[in-house]
C-alpha positions in Angstrom: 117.0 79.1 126.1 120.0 76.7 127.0 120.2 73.3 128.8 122.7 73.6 131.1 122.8 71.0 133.9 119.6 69.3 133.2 117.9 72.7 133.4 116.3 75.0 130.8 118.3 78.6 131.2 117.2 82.0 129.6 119.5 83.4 126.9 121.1 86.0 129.0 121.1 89.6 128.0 123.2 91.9 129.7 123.8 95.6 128.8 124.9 95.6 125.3 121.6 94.0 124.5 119.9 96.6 126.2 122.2 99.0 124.1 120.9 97.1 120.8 117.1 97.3 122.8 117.1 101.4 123.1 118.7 102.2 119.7 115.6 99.9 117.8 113.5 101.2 120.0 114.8 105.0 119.4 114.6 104.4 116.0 110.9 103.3 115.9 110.1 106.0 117.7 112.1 108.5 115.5 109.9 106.9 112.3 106.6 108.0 114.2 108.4 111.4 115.7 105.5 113.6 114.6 103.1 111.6 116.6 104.6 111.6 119.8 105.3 115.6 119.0 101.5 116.5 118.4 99.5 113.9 120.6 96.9 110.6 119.5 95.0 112.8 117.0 97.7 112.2 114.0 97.7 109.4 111.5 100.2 108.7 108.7 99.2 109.8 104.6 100.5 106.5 103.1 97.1 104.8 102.8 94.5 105.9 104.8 91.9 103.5 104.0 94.5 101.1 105.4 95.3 102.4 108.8 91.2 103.3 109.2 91.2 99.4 109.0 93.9 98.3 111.7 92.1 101.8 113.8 89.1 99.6 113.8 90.5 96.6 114.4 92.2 97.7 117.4 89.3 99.5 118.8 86.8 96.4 118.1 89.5 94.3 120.0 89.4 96.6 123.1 85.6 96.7 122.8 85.5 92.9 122.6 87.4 92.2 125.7 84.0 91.2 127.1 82.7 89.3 124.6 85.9 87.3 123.0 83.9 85.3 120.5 83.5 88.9 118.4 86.9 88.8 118.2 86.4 86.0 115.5 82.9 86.9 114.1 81.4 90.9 114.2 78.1 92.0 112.9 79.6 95.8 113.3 80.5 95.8 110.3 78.8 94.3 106.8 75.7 94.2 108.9 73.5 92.2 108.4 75.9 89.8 106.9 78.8 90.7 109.3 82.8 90.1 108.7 85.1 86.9 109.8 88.1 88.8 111.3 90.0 85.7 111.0 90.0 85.5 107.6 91.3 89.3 107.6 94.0 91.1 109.1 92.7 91.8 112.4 95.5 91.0 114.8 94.0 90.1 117.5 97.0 89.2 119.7 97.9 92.9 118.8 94.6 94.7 119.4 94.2 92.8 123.0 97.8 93.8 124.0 97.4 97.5 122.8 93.7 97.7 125.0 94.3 99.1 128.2 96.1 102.2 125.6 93.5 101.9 123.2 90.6 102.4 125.7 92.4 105.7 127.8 93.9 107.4 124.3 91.8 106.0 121.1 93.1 103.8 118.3 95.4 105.9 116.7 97.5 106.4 119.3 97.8 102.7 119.7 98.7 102.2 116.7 101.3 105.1 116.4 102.8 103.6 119.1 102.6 99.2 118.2 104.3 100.8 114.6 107.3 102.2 116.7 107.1 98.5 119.0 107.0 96.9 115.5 110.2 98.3 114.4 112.1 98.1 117.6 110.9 94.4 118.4 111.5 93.0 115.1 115.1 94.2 114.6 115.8 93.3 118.3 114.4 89.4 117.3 117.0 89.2 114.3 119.5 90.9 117.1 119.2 88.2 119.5 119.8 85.2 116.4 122.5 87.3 114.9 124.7 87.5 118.4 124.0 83.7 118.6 125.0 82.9 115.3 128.2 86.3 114.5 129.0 86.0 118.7 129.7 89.9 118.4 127.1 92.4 119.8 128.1 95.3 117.1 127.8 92.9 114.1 124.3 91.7 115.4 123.3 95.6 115.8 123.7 95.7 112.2 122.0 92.8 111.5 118.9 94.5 113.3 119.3 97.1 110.7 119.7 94.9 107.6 116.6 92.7 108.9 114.4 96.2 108.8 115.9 98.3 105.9 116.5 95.4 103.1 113.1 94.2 103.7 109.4 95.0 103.9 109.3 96.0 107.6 110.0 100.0 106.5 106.8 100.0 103.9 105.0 97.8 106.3 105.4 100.6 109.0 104.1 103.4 106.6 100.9 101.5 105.6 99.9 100.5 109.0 100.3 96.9 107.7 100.8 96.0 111.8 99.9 91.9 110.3 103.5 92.3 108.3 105.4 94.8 110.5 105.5 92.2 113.4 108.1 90.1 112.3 109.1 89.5 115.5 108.7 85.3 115.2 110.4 84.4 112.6 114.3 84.9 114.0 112.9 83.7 117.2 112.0 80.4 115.8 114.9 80.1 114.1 116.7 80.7 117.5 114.6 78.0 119.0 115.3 75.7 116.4 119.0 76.4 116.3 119.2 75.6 120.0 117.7 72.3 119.9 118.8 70.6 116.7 122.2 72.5 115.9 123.6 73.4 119.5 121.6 69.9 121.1 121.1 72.3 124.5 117.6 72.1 125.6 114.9 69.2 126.3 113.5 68.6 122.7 109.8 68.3 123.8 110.2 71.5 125.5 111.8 73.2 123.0 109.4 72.0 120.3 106.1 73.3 122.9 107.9 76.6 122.9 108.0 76.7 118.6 104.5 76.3 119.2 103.9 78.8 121.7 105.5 81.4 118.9 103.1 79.9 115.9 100.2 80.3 118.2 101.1 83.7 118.7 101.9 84.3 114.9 98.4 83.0 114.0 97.0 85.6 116.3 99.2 88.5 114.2 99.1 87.1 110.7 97.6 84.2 109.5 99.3 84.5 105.8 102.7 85.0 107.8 102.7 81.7 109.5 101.8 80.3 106.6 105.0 81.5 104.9 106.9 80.5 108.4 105.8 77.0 108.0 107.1 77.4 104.2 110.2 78.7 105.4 110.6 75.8 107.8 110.4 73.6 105.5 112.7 74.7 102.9 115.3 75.0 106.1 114.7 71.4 106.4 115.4 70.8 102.8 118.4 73.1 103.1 119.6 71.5 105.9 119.3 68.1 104.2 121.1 69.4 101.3 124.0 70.7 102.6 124.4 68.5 105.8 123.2 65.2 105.3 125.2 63.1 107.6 124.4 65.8 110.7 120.9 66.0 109.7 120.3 62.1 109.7 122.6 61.8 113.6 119.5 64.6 114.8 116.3 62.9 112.8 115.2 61.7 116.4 116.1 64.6 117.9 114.2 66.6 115.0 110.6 64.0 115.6 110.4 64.8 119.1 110.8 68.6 118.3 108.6 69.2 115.4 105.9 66.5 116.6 105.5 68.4 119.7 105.3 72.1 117.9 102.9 70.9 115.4 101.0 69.2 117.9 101.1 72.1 120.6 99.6 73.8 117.2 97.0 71.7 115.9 95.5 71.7 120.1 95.4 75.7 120.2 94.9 76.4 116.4 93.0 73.5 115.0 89.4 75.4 115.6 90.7 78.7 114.5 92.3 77.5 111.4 89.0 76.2 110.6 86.8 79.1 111.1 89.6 81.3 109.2 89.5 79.0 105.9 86.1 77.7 106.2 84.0 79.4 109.4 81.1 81.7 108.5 81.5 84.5 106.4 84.7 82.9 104.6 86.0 83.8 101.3 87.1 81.8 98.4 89.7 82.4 95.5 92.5 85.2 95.7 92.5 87.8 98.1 95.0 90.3 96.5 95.0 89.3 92.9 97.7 92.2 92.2 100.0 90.9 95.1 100.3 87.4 94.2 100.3 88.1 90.4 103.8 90.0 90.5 107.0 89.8 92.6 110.0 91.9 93.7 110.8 94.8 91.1 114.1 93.3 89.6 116.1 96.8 89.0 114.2 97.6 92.4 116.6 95.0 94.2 119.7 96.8 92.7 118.6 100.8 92.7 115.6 100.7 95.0 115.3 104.3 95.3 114.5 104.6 91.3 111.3 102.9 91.0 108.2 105.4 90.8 105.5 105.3 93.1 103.2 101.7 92.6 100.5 102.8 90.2 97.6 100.7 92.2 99.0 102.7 95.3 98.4 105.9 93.5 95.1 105.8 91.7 93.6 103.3 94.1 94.9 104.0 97.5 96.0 107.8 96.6 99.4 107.6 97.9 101.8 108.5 94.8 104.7 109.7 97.2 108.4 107.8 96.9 107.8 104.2 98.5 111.1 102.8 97.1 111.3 99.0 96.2 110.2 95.7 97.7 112.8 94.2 98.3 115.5 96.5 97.6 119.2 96.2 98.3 121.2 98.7 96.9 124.4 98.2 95.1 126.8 98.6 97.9 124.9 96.1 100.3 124.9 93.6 97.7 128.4 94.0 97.9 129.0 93.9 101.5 127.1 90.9 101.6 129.7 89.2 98.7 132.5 90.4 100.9 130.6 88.8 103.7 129.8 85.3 101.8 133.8 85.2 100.8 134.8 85.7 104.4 132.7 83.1 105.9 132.7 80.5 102.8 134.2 77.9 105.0 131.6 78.4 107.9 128.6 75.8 107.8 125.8 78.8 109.1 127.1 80.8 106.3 126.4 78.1 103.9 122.9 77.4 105.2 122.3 81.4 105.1 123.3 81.7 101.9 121.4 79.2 101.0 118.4 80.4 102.5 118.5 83.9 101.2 118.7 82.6 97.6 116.0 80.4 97.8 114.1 83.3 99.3 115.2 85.8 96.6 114.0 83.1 94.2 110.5 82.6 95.9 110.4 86.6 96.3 110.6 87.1 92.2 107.3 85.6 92.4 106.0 83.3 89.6 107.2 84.7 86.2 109.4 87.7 87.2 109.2 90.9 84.5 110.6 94.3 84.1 108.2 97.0 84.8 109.0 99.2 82.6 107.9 96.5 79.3 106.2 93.9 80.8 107.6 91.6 79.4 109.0 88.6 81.6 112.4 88.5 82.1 112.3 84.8 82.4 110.6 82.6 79.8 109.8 79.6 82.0 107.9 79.7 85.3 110.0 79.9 88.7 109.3 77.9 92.3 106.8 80.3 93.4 104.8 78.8 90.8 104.0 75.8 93.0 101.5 77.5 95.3 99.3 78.8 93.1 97.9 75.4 93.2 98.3 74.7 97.1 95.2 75.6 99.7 95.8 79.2 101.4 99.2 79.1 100.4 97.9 80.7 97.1 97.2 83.9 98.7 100.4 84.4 99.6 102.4 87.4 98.0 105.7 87.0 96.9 106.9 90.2 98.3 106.3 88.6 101.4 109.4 87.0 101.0 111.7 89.7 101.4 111.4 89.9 105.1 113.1 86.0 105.4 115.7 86.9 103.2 116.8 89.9 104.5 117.1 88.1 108.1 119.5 86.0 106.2 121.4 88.5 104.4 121.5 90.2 108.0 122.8 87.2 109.5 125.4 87.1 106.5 126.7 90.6 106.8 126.8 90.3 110.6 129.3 87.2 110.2 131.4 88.3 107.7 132.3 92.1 109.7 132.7 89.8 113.0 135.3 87.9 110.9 137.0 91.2 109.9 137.0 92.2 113.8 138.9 89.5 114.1 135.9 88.8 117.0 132.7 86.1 117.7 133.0 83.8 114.5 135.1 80.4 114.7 138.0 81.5 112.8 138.4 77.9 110.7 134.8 76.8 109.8 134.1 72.8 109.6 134.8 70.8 106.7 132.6 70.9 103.7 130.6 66.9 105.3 130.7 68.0 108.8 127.8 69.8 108.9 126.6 72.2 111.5 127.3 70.6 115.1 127.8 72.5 118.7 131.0 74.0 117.5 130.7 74.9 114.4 129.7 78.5 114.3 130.5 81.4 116.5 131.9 81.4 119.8 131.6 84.9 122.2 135.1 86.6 122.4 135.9 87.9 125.1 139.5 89.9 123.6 140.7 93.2 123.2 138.7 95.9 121.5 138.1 95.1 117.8 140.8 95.9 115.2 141.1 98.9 113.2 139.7 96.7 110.5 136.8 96.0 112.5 135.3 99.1 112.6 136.0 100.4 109.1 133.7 97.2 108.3 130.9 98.1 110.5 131.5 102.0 109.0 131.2 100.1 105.2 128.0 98.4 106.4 126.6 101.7 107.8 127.1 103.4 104.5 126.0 100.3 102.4 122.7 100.9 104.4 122.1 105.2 103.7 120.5 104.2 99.8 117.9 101.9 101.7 117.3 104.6 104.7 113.6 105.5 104.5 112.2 109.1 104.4 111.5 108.9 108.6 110.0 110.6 110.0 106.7 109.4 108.2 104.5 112.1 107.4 101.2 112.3 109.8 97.7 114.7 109.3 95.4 115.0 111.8 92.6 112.6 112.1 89.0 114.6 113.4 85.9 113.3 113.6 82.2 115.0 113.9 81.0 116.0 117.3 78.2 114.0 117.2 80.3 110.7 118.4 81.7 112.2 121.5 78.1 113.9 122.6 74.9 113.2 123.7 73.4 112.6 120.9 74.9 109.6 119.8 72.8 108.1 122.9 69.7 108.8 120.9 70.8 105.5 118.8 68.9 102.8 120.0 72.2 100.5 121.1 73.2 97.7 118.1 70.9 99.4 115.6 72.0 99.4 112.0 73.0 102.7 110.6 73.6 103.9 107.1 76.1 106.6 106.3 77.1 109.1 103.9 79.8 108.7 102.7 79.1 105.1 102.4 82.2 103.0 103.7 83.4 100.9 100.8 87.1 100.4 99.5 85.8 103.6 97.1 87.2 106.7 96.2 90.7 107.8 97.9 90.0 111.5 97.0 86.8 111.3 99.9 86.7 109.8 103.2 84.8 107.3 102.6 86.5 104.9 105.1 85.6 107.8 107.7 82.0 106.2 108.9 84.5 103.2 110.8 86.2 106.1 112.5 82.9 107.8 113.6 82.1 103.9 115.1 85.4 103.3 117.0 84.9 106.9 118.2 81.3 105.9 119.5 82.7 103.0 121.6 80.4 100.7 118.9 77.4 102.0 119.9 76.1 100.8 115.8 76.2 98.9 113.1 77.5 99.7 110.1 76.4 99.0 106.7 79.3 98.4 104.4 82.8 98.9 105.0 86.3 98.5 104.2 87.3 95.1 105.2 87.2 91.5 103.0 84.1 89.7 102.7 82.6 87.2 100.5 80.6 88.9 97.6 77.6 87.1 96.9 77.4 83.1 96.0 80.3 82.4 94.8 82.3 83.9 98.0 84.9 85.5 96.3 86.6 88.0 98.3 85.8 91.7 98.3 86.6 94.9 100.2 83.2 96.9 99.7 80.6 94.5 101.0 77.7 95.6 99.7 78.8 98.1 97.4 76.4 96.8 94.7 73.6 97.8 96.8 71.0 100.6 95.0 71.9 102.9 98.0 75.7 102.3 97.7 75.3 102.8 93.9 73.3 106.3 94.3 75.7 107.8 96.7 78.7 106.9 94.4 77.3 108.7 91.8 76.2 111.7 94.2 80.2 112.0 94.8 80.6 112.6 91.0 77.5 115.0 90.6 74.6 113.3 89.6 72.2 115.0 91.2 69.0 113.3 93.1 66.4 114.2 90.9 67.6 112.0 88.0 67.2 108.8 90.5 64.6 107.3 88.7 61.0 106.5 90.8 62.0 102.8 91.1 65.3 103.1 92.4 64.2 105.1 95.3 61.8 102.1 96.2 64.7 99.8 95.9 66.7 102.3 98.3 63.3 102.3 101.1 63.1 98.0 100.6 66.9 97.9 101.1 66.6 100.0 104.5 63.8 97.9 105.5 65.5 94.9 104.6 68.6 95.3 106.9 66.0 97.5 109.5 68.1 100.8 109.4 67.1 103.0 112.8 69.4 105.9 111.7 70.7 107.7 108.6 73.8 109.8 108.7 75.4 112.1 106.5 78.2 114.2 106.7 77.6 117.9 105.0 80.4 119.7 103.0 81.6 116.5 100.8 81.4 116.7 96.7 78.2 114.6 96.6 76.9 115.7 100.4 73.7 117.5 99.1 73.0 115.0 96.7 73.3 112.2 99.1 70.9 113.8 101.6 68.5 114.4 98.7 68.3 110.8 98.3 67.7 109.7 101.8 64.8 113.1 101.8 63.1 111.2 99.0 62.9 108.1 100.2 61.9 108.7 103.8 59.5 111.7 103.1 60.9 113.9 105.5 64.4 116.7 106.0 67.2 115.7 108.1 68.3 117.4 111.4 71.3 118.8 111.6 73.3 117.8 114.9 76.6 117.7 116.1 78.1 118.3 112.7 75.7 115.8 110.9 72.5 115.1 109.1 70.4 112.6 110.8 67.2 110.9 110.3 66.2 109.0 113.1 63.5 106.3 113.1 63.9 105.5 109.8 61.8 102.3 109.8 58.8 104.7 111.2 59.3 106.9 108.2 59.1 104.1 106.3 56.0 102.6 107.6 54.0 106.1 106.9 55.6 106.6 103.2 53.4 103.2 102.9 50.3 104.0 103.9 
C-alpha cells in the first residue's frame, strides 16, 4: 500500500503480476500433478505419519467450525487427557480456510491442494517485494523461484509441513515495513495495524514461525542501525508509531492465545524436536545439495530414505550468480542491507556448533549466534534450518537486483553514498524503456540454469490413501457419539513399516463420531510435561500391542498384565474396541482384547469390534 494524496492506495498489479501469479501457481500444481490426475484419495510417500497429522488437523478444524474453542483444546485425541492444538502445528487459519473443501472432498484433497496454494502464494509474496525493491517484473519472477528452490519451502511441500510451507508473511512484512520507514508513503499507525494484521495471521499458521519473524525483525533493525545510522535515527519517530501499533494490534488479538500455547492446559515443557534444534544446515549440503544421502532419522524413524537433497542448499552456480549479483549492486543501499541479512541468516541457519556429517566433528571450535536462544523462552525450540527460508528471500532479492542491473532495467543505476542510507530514492525505480538488452536475458537464462541443481524431483510421488468400510457405513452409528475408542494398531508416533497413524484417518473419515486413545501429535508426558508424540504409549495396552506387531504372541501376556489392560479400559471408560485384521501383529492384538473382555470380536465392515466394552467388563468381575 502507498500514500498518495493523503490516501492509503493498493500496490497495483497489472498483467505481468498475473503472469508471475499463474506460472507459481502452475508450478504448485505441477509439484502435486498426480493428485489432481487421480482424484482426493492420493497422499504423498515422504512421511506419512506427518501428513496423517495436518489430515487431521484440517478435518478437526472443519468439524470445529461449530464449536471454535476445540480449535484450541480437543479431547479427540489423547483422550482422556486430550491435546493443546496451539502448542502444535495445527494451522488453524489454514484448516478454517480449507473447510468448505475439506467438508465436500475429505482432508486429503485439501491438503493436496493448500500444498500447491503454498507454493504459488509464497513465491508470489517474495514476487511482489522483489518488483518493489529490482523494479523489473522478469527479475522478481526469479526471485519467486530463488525464494522456493534455495530454501525449505520444496521439502516443506513434500512432508506436508503446511506450518513451514506458508511463508507467505514474511516478504509481505518486509513490504509493509519498507513502505513506511524506507519509502515514508503510508500513515505510520496504519501501516503498523496492518504488520499486525499479518502476525495475527502468522500466529494462526505457525507459532514457531512468528517467532523467528519477530527475530528476523529485529536483526533488520540491528542491520539497519548498522549500516544506516544517520537514516535510521531521521525515522526513529516514524519507526515508534509503527512498531508500537503492530505490537500492540498483537498483544490485543494474541495476548490470550500466546498464553494458552506456552502455558494453557495440556502444555509442554523443554524441547520439542531435540534433533532439529541440535544441528543446523549440512555445510557441503549448501554447496552440492544434491550429494547428501537421505536424513537417517527420516529413514529409520519416519521411513522415507528417498533423495531429499539439502536444507539449505545452494548449488555452486547460484552461489555464483548471487556474487555476480552482490558486485553489480555493491553501491546500492537495499543490496547492502540484503546482503547483510542473508549472512546473518546463513550464520543463524549453521545452527549452534556447525559439523560435517560425514565425522561429526564440529567444523567450528567455538559456539556461533544461534547459540543465544538456547537459553531464551520458546525461542529455544526453534530449528536452525528454519532459517533458510529468510535467507533465501534475501538471496532472491539479491539475484533479482543484480540481472535487473544487467538489463540495464528497474534498479537506480548510481546507488547512494556509503552514509546516505536508504531514503525514497535510493533503490529501484520502474523503467518504463525498450525491451531489455541482449545482456539482459542471457542473465535471467544464467539464473535459470543456476537454479536446475536445486530443481526438486516434482511431481512428488502420491499412493492411495483407503480406509475400512466401517467409517463410511452404518455401523459406525452403533458408537454411542463422544465415546472413547481403542484401536489396533494403536496410534502412537511407532513403527513406520505399519500404519499405525491410520486409527486418525478412520476418525476424520467418521466426521469425529469418537475419541481416540493415543495418537500422533505432541503432548506432555507425565509430570514433568516434557513433550511427546505417542501420548500414552507407556500404557500396558499400548505396550502389548507393540509387541503383538513383532510376534509375541497373546498367551505369553502374563495374568497381571491383562488386569492392568481391563483397569486401563475402565479407567478412560472405553465403549468400543477396534482392530484392523491382516496387520503383522493383528491376531495377536485381538487375542489380547479376547482375553481381557471374555468374549470374540465381530467382524464388520472390514474390522473387529467389541462393543460395550465397559459391560464386558462389569461381568468378567463378577
Amino acid at each position: 500500500m502507498a500514500r498518495e494524496g493523503g490516501a492509503i492506495q493498493p500496490i497495483r498489479l497489472g498483467r505481468p503480476a498475473m503472469v508471475a501469479a499463474a506460472v507459481y501457481l502452475a508450478a504448485g500444481i505441477f509439484a502435486f500433478w498426480p493428485a489432481w490426475v487421480h482424484g482426493p484419495s492420493r497422499t504423498g510417500t515422504a512421511s506419512r505419519g506427518d501428513l496423517v497429522m495436518f489430515y487431521w488437523f484440517l478435518a478437526h478444524a472443519a468439524a470445529s467450525l461449530p464449536r471454535l474453542t476445540e480449535l484450541f483444546f480437543t479431547h479427540s485425541l489423547a483422550w482422556p487427557h486430550g491435546v493443546n492444538l496451539l502448542a502444535n502445528t495445527s494451522v488453524p487459519l489454514l484448516g478454517i480456510i480449507a473447510a468448505p473443501l475439506t467438508l465436500a472432498s475429505g482432508p486429503v484433497a485439501s491438503l493436496d491442494v493448500l500444498g500447491a496454494l503454498g507454493i504459488a502464494t509464497s513465491s508470489f509474496s517474495a514476487y511482489v517485494l522483489a518488483r518493489r525493491w529490482a523494479g523489473y517484473e522478469p527479475a522478481a519472477l526469479l526471485a519467486g523461484f530463488v525464494y522456493l528452490l534455495a530454501g525449505g519451502l520444496v521439502s516443506s511441500a513434500a512432508f506436508g509441513h503446511l506450518m513451514m510451507l506458508f511463508a507467505v508473511f514474511q516478504p509481505l512484512m518486509l513490504l509493509v515495513a519498507d513502505q513506511t520507514l524506507r519509502l515514508k508513503r503510508g500513515d505510520p499507525v496504519r501501516m503498523g495495524f496492518l504488520l499486525g494484521v499479518l502476525a495475527i495471521a502468522q500466529f494462526f499458521v505457525s507459532t514457531e514461525v512468528l517467532a523467528q519473524d519477530a527475530l528476523v525483525g529485529a536483526l533488520c533493525l540491528a542491520a539497519c542501525l548498522a549500516l544506516f545510522p544517520h537514516a535510521s535515527r531521521d525515522r526513529a519517530a516514524l519507526a515508534v508509531k509503527f512498531f508500537g501499533t503492530a505490537a500492540g494490534t498483537t498483544l490485543v488479538v494474541l495476548g490470550y492465545p500466546m498464553w494458552y500455547a506456552v502455558d494453557g492446559p495440556g502444555h509442554v515443557t523443554g524441547l520439542v524436536h531435540p534433533h532439529l534444534t541440535a544441528s543446523g544446515v549440512h555445510l557441503p549440503g549448501v554447496v552440492f545439495p544434491k550429494v547428501t544421502p537421505a536424513s537417517p532419522f527420516l529413514c529409520h524413524l519416519v521411513g522415507y530414505c528417498g533423495p531429499t537433497g539439502s536444507p539449505g542448499g545452494l548449488g555452486l552456480p547460484l552461489i555464483a550468480v548471487l556474487v555476480a549479483s552482490v558486485w553489480l549492486c555493491r553501491r546500492l543501499a537495499l543490496a547492502r542491507f540484503a546482503l547483510a541479512m542473508a549472512l546473518v541468516c546463513f550464520v543463524m541457519s549453521l545452527g549452534a556448533r556447525p559439523y560435517f556429517h560425514a565425522t561429526g566433528k564440529p567444523f567450528v571450535a567455538f559456539p556461533l549466534p544461534f547459540a543465544l536462544l538456547d537459553h531464551l523462552p520458546v525461542l529455544d525450540n526453534m530449528g536452525p534450518m528454519r532459517f533458510d527460508n529468510p535467507e533465501a528471500l534475501f538471496i532472491g532479492l539479491l539475484v533479482a537486483m543484480g540481472v535487473a542491473r544487467l538489463a540495464g532495467r528497474g534498479v537506480v543505476p548510481a546507488g547512494p553514498s556509503p552514509s546516505a542510507g536508504p531514503s525514497p530514492s535510493a533503490g529501484p525505480t520502474p523503467s518504463a524503456g525498450p525491451s531489455p538488452s541482449m545482456t539482459g536475458v542471457i542473465a535471467m537464462s544464467v539464473v535459470v540454469l543456476a537454479l536446475v541443481p536445486i530443481f526438486p524431483p516434482w511431481p512428488y510421488h502420491f499412493t492411495s490413501v483407503t480406509v475400512p468400510e466401517f467409517f463410511t457405513s452404518p455401523a459406525l452409528a452403533q458408537i454411542p457419539p463422544g465415546s472413547p475408542v481403542l484401536t489396533y494398531p494403536f496410534p502412537s508416533n511407532g513403527d513406520a513399516n505399519l500404519p499405525w497413524d491410520a486409527p486418525m484417518l478412520w476418525q476424520a473419515a467418521g466426521n469425529f463420531r469418537f475419541r481416540l486413545i493415543g495418537g500422533y501429535v505432541m503432548a506432555p508426558s507425565g509430570p514433568t510435561g516434557r513433550a511427546t508424540f505417542s501420548p500414552q504409549a507407556s500404557s500396558t495396552v499400548s505396550q502389548l500391542f507393540q509387541e503383538a506387531d513383532f510376534g509375541v504372541p497373546a498367551a505369553d501376556a502374563s495374568r497381571s498384565a491383562i488386569g492392568r489392560v481391563r483397569a486401563e479400559l475402565a479407567r478412560w471408560n472405553v465403549s468400543v474396541v477396534l482392530v484392523q485384521p491382516g496387520l503383522p501383529g493383528s491376531t495377536a492384538a485381538a487375542a489380547v482384547v479376547t482375553r481381557a473382555l471374555g468374549k470374540p470380536a465381530r467382524g464388520i465392515g472390514g474390522m473387529e469390534v467389541w462393543y460395550d466394552v465397559q459391560g464386558a467388563l462389569l461381568t468378567r468381575q463378577r
